[in-house]
C-alpha positions in Angstrom: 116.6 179.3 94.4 113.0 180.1 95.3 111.3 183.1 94.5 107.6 184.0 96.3 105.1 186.3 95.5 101.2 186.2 96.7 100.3 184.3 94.1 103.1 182.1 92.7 106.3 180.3 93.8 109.2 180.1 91.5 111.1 176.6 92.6 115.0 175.7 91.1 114.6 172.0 90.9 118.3 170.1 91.8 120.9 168.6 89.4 119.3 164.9 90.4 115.7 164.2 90.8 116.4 160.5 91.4 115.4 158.0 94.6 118.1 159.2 96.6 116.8 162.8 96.3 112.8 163.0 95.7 112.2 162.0 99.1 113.1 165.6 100.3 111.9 167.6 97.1 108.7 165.5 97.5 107.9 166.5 101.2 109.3 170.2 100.1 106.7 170.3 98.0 103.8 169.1 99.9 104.6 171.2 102.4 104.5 174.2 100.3 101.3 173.2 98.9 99.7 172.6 102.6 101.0 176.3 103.3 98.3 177.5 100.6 100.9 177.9 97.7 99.1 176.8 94.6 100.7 178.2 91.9 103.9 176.1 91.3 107.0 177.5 88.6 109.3 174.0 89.2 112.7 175.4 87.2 113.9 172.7 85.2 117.1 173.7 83.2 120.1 172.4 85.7 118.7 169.5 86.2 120.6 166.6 84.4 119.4 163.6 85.8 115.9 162.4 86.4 114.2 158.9 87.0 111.3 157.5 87.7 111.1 158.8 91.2 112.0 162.1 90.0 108.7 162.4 87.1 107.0 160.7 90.5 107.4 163.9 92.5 106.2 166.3 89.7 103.6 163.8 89.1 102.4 164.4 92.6 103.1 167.8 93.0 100.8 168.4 89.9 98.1 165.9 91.1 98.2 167.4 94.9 97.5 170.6 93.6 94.5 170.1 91.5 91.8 170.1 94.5 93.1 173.4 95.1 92.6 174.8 91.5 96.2 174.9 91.2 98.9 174.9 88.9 102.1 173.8 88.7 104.0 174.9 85.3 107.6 173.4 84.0 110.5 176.4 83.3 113.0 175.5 80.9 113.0 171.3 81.1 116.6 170.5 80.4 117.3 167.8 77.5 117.3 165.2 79.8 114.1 166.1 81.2 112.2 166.0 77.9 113.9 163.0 76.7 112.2 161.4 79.8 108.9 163.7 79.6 108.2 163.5 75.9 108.2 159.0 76.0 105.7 159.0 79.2 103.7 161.5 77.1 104.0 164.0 80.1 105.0 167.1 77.7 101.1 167.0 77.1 100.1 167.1 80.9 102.2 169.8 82.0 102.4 173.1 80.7 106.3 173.9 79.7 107.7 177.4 79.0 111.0 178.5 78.1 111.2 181.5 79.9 110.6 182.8 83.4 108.8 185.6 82.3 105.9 183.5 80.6 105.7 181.1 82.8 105.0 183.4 85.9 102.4 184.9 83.8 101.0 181.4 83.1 100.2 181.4 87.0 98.9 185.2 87.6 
């Protein structure tokens, strides 16, 4: 699911965000950034399994975005996410909400 407005881009992240899959999400991502879309919502609560390769593409997604004065924002990490986010101390890098509303509002 994707949902775009002027200023933001709400993105439903997959059930894997592992080697076999960031390729794609990565290039998804850069290319939405290169069409002037710097106000990332990546929706995090379906996905179940994430690696290194997956934190890699957030990682880059958040990085690309910052000569821009961008933002990308995590919705709703699943368990699995923060059990991976919390150990690379990445919780304190991106900004996490809960709920769609406030984290839309987060990129307004």
């Amino acid at each position: 699911m994707s949902l775009q407005t002027s200023h933001h881009q709400l993105i439903t992240l997959p059930v894997r965000m592992s080697r076999a899959e960031t390729p794609t999400l990565r290039q998804q991502l850069a290319t939405l950034i290169a069409e002037g879309r710097h106000q990332l919502v990546l929706d995090l609560h379906q996905v179940r399994h994430i690696d290194a390769s997956g934190l890699s593409v957030l990682l880059s997604a958040y990085f690309a975005l910052q000569p821009h004065g961008g933002r990308l924002v995590l919705l709703s990490p699943s368990a699995e996410v923060r059990a991976r986010l919390v150990p690379a101390r990445l919780h304190r890098l991106f900004e996490v909400y809960e709920d769609a509303d406030s984290a839309l509002a987060a990129c307004a």
